[in-house]
C-alpha positions as CSV (number, residue, x, y, z in Angstrom):
1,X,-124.3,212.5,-116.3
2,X,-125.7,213.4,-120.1
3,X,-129.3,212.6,-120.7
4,X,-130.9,210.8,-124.0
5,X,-134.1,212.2,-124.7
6,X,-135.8,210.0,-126.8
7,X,-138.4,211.7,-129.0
8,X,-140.8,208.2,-128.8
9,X,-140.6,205.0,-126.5
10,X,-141.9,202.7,-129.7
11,X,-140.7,199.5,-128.7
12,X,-137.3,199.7,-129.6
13,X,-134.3,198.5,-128.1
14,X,-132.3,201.6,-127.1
15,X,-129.9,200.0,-124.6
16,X,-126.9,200.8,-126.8
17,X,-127.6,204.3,-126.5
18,X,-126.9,204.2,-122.9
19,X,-123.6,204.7,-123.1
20,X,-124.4,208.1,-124.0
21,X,-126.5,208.9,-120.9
22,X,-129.6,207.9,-118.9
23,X,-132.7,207.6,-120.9
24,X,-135.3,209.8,-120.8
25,X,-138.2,209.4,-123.0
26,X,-140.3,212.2,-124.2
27,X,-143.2,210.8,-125.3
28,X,-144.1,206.6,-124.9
29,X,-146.7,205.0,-127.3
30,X,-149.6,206.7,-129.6
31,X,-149.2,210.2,-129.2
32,X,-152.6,212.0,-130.2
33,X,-152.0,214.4,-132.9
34,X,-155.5,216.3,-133.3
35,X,-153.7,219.4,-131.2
36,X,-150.3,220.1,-132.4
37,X,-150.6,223.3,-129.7
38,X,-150.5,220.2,-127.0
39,X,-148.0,218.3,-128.9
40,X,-145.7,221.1,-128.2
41,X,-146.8,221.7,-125.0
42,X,-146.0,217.8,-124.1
43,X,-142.6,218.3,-125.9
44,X,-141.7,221.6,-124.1
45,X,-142.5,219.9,-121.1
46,X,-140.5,216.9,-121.2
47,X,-137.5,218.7,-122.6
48,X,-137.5,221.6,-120.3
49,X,-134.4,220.4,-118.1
50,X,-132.9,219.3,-121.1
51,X,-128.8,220.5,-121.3
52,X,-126.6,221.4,-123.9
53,X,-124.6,217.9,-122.8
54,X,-127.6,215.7,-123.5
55,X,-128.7,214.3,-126.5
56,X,-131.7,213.6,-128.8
57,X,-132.5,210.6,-130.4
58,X,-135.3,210.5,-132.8
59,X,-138.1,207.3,-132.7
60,X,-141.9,207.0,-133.6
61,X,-144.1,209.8,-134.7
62,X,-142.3,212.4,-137.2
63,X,-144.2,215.1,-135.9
64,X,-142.9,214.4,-132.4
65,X,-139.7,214.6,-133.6
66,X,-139.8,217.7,-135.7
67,X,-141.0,220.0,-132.7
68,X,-138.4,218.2,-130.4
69,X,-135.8,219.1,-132.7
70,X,-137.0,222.7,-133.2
71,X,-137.4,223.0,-130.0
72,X,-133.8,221.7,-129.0
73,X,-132.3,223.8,-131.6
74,X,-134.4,227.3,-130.8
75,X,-133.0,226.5,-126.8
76,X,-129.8,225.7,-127.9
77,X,-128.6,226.8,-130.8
78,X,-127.3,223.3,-132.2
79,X,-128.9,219.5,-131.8
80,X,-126.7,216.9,-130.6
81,X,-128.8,214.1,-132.3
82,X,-128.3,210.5,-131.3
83,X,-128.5,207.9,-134.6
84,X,-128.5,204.6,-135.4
85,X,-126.0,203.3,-137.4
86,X,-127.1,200.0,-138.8
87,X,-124.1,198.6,-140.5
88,X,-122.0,199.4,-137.1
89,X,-125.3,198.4,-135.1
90,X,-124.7,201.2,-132.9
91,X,-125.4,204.5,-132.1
92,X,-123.3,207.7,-133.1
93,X,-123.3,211.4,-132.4
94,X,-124.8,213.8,-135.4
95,X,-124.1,217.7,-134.6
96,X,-126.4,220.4,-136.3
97,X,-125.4,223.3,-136.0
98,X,-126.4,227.1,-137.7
99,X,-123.1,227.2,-139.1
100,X,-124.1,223.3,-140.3
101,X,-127.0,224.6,-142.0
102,X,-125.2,228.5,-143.1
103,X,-122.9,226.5,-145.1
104,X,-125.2,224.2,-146.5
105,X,-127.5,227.2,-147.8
106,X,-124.1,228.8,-149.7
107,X,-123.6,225.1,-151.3
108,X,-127.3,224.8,-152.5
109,X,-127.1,228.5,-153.6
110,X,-123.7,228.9,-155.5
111,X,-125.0,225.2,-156.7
């Protein structure tokens, strides 16, 4: 079974995103962000058994959720991110990939 590793347990309701896999948060509450060395230590931590399966869904802190997706993409090579869509009130699959992002840098630079 895929995981949902949710980047910040902020008091959302992330039931919907169930059906995706078991939840797994990463970090719950105020996160302290005077040490962005233990920030990413607390993020590699969390997301070391982390699979290219599973997913990640972005809540709370932006910082938080920058590392975790850095980190995702550095172990895997692509994020499988988890959004919210609001006018369908449910959650949807976003891929980023390098080939994602190769072709976006030939769009921005042939303009």
């Amino acid at each position: 079974m895929s995981r949902v590793y949710i980047t910040n347990a902020a008091g959302h309701d992330f039931s919907k995103a169930e059906k995706f896999g078991e939840l797994t948060w990463i970090t719950k509450g105020w996160v302290p962000l005077q040490s962005l060395d233990r920030v990413k230590f607390l993020v590699a931590e969390k997301l070391q058994h982390a699979r290219p399966e599973d997913y990640l869904l972005l809540s709370g802190t932006q910082v938080v959720c920058v590392v975790a997706a850095l980190y995702w993409f550095y172990k895997f090579g692509e994020v499988k991110l988890l959004v919210h869509d609001k006018k369908e009130d449910d959650y949807r699959e976003l891929l980023v990939t390098n080939a994602n992002l190769m072709y976006l840098e030939g769009l921005v630079k042939n303009g």
